[in-house]
N, C-alpha and C positions, 0 to 999 in steps of 0.2 A: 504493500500500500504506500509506504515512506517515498518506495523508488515511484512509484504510477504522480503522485502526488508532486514529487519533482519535474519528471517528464512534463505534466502539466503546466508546473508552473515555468520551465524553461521555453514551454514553447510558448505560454502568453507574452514572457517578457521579448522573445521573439520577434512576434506578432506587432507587439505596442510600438518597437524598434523600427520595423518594416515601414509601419504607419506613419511612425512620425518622420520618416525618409522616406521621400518621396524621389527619389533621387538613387543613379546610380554609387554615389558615394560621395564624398568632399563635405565641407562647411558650410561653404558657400560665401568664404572672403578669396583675398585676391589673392592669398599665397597658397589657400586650398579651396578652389572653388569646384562648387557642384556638376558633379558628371551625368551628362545626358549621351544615353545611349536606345533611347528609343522616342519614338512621336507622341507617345502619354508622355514622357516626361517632357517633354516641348514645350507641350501645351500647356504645360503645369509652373511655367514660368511666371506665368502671367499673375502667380499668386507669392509671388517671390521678389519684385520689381525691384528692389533694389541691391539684389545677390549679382553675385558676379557665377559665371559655369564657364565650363568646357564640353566640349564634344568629342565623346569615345570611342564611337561606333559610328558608318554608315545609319541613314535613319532614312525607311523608306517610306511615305508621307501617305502612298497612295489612298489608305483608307478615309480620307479627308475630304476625299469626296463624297461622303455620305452621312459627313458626322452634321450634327445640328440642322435637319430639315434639309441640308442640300448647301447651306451655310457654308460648309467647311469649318476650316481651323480658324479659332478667335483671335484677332492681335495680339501681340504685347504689348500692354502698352496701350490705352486710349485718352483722348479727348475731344470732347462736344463742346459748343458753340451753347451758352445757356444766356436766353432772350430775355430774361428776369435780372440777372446782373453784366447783360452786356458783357460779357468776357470769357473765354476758356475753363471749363473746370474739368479738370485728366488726373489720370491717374499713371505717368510716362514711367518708364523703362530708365532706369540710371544708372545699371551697373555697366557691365560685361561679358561679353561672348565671343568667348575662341573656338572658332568652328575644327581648330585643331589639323585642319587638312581633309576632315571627313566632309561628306554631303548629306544632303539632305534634298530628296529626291521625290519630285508629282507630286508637291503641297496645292491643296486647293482651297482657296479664300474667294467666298461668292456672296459677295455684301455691296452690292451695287448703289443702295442708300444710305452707306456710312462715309464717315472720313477719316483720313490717316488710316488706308489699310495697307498692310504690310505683314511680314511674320511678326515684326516690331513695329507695331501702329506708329506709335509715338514714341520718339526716346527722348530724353535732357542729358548732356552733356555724359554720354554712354561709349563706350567704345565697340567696335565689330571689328576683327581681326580674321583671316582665311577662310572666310564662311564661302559655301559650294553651295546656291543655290540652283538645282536641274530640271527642268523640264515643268517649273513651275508654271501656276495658273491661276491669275489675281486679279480680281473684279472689284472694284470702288466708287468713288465719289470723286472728291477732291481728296489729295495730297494721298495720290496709292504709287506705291513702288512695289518690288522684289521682295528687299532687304528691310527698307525705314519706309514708312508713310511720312512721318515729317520727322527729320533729323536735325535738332538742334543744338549747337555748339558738343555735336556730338564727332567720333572720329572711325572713319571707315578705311581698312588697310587690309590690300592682297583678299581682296572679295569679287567675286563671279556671280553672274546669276543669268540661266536659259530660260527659255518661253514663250508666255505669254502674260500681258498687262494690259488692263483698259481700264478708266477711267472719265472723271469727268476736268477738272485740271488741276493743274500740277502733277501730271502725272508721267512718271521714269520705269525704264528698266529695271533699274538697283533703285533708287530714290526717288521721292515724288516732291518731297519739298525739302531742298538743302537748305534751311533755315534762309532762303530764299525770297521773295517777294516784298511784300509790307509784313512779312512776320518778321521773329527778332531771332538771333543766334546764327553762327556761323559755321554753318557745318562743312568738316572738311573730308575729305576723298584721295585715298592713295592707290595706287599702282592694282585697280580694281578696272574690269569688263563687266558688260551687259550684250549677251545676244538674245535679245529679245525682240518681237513683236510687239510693238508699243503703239495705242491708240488713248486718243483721247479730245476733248473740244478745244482747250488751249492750253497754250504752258505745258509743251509733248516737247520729250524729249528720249532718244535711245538710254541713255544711261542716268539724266536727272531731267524734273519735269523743269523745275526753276531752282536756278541756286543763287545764293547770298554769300556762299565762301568759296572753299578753294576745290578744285578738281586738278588735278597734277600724275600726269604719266599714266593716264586710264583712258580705256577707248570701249566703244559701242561698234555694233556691227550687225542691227537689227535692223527691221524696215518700221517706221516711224511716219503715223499718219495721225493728221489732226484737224484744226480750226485755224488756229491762229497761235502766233509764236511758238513755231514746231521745227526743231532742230535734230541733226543725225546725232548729236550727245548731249546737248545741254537745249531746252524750249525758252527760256529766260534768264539769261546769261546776267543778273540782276545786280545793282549797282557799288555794293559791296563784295565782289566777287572776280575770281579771276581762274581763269581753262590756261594751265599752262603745258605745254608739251604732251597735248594730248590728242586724238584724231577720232573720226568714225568714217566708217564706211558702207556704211548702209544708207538704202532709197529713203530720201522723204518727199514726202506729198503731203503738203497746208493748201490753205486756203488764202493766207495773208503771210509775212513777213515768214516764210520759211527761207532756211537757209541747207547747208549741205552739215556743220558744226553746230551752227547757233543759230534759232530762229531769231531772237531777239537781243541782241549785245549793250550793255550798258555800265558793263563791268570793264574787263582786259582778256584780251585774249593773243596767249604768246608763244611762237617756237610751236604750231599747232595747224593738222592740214587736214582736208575732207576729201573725198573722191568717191561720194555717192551720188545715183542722180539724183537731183531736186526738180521737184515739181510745183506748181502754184499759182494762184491769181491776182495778186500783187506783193509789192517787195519780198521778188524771190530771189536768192547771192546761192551761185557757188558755195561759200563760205558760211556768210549769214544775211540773213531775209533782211536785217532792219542793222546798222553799227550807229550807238550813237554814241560811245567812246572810247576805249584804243585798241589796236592792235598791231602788233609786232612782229614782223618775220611770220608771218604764216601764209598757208597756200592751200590752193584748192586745184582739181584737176579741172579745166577746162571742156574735155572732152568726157571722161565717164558723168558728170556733172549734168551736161548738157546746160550749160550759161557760162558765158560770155562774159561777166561782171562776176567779180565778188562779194559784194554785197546790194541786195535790192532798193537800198536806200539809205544816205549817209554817207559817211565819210568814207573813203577805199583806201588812202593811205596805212600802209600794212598787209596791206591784202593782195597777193601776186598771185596772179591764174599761171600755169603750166601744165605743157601738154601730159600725157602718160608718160609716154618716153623719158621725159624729163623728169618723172617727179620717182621713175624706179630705177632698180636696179644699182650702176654707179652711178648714173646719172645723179642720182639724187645728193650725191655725196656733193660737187661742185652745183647744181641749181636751186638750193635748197638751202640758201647761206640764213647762219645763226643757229642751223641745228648745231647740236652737240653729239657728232657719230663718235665720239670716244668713249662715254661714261653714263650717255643718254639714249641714245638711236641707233639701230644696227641697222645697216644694208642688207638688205634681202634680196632673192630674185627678184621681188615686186615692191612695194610699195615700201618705204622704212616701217620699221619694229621697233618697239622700246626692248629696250634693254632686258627688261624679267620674262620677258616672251618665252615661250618656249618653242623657236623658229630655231631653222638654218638662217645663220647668217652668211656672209657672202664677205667676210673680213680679209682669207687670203686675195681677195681683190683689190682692198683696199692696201696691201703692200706691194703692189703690182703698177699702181696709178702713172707711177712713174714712163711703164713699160709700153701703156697704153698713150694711145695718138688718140686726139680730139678730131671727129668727124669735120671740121671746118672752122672758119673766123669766128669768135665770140667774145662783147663786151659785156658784162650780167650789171646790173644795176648796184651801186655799193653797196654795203652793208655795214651799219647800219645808216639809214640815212630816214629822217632827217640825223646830225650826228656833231657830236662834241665832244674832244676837239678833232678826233681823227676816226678814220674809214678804213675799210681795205674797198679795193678795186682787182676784181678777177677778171680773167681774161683768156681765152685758148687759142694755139695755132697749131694747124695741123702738120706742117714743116717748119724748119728752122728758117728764119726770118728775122729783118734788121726792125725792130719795135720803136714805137717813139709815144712815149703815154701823156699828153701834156694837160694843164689843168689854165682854164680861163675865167676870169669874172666877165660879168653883164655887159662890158663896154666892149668884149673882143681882147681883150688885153689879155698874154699869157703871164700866170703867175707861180707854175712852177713845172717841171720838168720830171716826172717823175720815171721814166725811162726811157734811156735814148742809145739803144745796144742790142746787139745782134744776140737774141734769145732761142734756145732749143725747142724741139716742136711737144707738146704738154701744156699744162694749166700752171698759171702763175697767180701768186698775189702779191700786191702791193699797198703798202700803205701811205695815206696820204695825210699830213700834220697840221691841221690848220691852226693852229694853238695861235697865231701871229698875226691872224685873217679877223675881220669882223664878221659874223651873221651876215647872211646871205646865200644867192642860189650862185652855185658854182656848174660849167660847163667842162666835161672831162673829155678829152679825144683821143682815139689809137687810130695809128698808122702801120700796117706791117701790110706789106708787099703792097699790096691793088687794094688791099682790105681798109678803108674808113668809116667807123662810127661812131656818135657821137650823143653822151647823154646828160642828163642833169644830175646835180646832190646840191643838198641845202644844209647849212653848217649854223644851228641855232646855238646860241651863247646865253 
């Protein structure tokens, strides 16, 4: 009896243990956080919000389609718009989640009347690190993503996510609102893809609907249809915000200010190129539908594109169209001046790669440069320019030829002489010092054999 009486009470204490771990193991702080190794305990975060987890296993989601009336899986994470005090009341996500390298695989969210849908509705100031979202299927409102329905002053790093997304707007592949628009918080975005199917009425984006902060080294690669301000990676490139050395290459089709990157630019956009086509019926760019402030060294393909312009409306300085040819292989290496192919961009047969890709790259090419002849005469525009105090100026010949590279102001008057010497057939650079010059537009010209051209730089101080 003593032994039976034990046995009992070992397994309640058991049982009480089980219960009160809901979780495959851990604490749930950041030096031991909770291990999720199935879609019950996924779901079961939501009752957790401010625990930090990890993820231990594959987690295959598909039963999500039939959980809650056809609903699917509930955010993490929410908040409603309450018409009584005029303001937000949520319940966000604020710790953390390391997807650890595993996935998470056919989650389905079918809440077409809500907002902030995502696996993580809503986060504040949260992190996501290698989360593997696959063949996901996410139905919202406003501010629906993959990953975050609104992400604020939260940080996203080495994250994926396949599919499909639709909404109503603000809506992304991976994010639906990077603390973006007239909301507050800056959410930021690392070395993260979206190949999704992205729909929604405005503020569509491949990889964020609208962002307020940073996107850096992450590209989209899905097809991206909307209303208005609908971009191949970013729908609202928003005023607080900057798309650094990042690309898409997937179709878009808007209706207004679509662009090939950014529907809508009011941010920075830098070191950063498109080559999907764009479609649409007014301010539609290559690059982006509407720029109304800066950009940098970036490019767009002129021909997969189908447009002409880089941007539908607004400023284009920054914004260079080039052909395919140009924008792949080595070309890209000399047409594509201000990338960084050392430490940022690889060369590929096709289009450049960042760096964490897991591509061929095409490097023993780039020790070969030397060995390779340039197709013909070529002056490339400086870089950077507008510029202070000093430029390079590239240039190719395709034999050895007597060069003469001269620099003139507005009245015709030469002012400096920056090569005058019989140079090997290859690409050269040169730099040009204007430290001595006042502000203004400068005329630069080469001479090598029968070959003249001639173009502008402007030297702001």
């Amino acid at each position: 009896m003593k032994q039976l009486a034990l046995l009992l009470l070992i397994t309640t204490i058991a049982t009480s243990i089980a219960q009160a771990q809901p979780f495959a193991g851990g604490e749930g702080t950041e030096e031991d956080p909770y291990q999720i190794e199935t879609v019950k305990q996924l779901q079961e975060i939501l009752n957790h919000t401010d625990k930090h987890f990890v993820q231990v296993a594959d987690i295959d989601a598909s039963e999500t389609e039939d959980w809650n009336d056809g609903k699917g899986f509930e955010p993490i994470g929410w908040t409603m718009y309450c018409r009584v005090s005029h303001s937000y009341i949520s319940d966000p996500f604020t710790g953390s989640y390391d997807g650890n390298g595993y996935s998470i695989k056919d989650l389905h969210i079918n809440l077409p009347e809500e907002e902030a849908v995502a696996l993580f509705g809503y986060a504040v100031n949260a992190e996501f690190n290698n989360v593997a979202l696959l063949n996901i299927t996410v139905t919202g409102n406003s501010m629906t993503g993959g990953l975050v329905g609104w992400n604020e002053r939260g940080e996203i790093i080495s994250t994926r996510a396949t599919g499909v997304v639709s909404g109503s707007g603000d809506v992304g592949g991976l994010v639906g609102n990077n603390g973006g628009g007239f909301t507050s918080g800056r959410g930021k975005i690392y070395d993260s893809y979206a190949v999704v199917s992205v729909s929604g009425r405005g503020r569509v984006g491949g990889l964020v609907g609208s962002s307020g902060g940073d996107i850096v080294h992450s590209f989209s690669a899905g097809d991206v249809t909307g209303g208005g301000n609908v971009g191949g990676l970013v729908g609202w490139n928003a005023y607080a915000a900057s798309v650094l050395n990042s690309y898409s290459t997937g179709p878009v089709t808007g209706g207004t200010q679509a662009g090939g990157l950014v529907g809508r630019n009011t941010g920075k956009i830098i070191q950063s190129f498109a080559n999907g086509k764009v479609s649409g019926d007014d301010n539609v760019g290559g690059l982006a539908g509407t720029n109304e402030a800066t950009v940098e060294a970036s490019y767009w393909d002129t021909e997969s594109s189908n447009q002409s312009e880089g941007t539908g409306n607004g400023d284009v300085e920054g914004a260079i169209g080039l052909t395919t040819d140009q924008m792949t292989g080595t070309a890209a290496h000399f047409n594509m001046q201000g990338f960084d192919f050392e430490e940022t961009w690889l060369l590929t047969e096709g289009y450049p790669a960042l760096y964490w890709e897991d591509v061929k790259s095409i490097e023993v090419y780039a020790e070969t440069f030397d060995q390779e002849l340039p197709d013909g005469y070529t002056l490339w525009q400086n870089y950077p320019n507008p510029f202070n105090p000093s430029t390079q100026i590239r240039f190719a010949i395709p034999e050895q030829a007597h060069v003469r590279l001269s620099v003139y102001n507005m009245l015709g008057q030469q002012i400096a002489t920056l090569v005058d010497e019989t140079r090997p057939a290859g690409w050269h650079d040169v730099t040009f010092d204007a430290s001595g010059l006042s502000s203004g537009t400068f005329i630069y010209r080469i001479e090598a054999g029968e070959y003249v051209e001639t173009r502008s730089m402007m030297l702001v101080k």
